[in-house]
C-alpha positions in Angstrom: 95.5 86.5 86.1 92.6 88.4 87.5 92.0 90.7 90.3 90.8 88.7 93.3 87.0 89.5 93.8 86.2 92.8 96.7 84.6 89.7 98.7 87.5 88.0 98.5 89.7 90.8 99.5 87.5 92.2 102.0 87.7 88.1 103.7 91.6 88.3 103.7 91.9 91.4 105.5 89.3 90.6 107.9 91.3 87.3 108.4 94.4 89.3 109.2 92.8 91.8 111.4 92.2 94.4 108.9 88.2 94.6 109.1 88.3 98.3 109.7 89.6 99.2 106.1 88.2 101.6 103.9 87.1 100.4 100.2 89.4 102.7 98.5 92.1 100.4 100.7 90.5 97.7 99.8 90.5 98.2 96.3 94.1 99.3 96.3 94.8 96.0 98.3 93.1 94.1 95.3 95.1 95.8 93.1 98.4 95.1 94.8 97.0 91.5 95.0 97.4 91.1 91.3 101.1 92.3 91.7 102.3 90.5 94.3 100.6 86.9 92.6 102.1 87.4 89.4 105.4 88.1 91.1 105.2 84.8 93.4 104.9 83.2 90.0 107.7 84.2 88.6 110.0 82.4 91.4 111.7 79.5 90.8 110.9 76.5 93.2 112.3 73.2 93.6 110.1 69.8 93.1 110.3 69.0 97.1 110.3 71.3 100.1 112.2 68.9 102.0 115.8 68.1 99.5 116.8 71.8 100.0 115.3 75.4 100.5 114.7 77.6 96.6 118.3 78.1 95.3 118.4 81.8 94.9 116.2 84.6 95.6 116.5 87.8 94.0 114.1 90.5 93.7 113.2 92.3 90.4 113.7 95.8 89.7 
């Protein structure tokens, strides 16, 4: 898994009202990206949305 590209970051911020941010908070928000993708991935999900909501949640220490 790569780190999403600075254009890429710098287009998700502005879509979420964060246009005014620095690149050093950029970068760190790329960084953070990574994280946050890997740790979506590592949830379990059932097959359809609509038989019943994902099981169990916990979060990783």
């Amino acid at each position: 898994m790569t780190e999403p590209s600075p254009e890429e970051i710098a287009a998700f911020a502005a879509r979420h009202g964060l246009a005014a941010l620095t690149p050093a908070q950029l970068a760190r928000m790329a960084v953070l990206a990574r994280t946050v993708a890997e740790a979506a991935a590592g949830l379990s999900r059932v097959t359809d949305k609509f038989v019943e909501p994902m099981p169990v949640f916990r979060v990783r220490g």
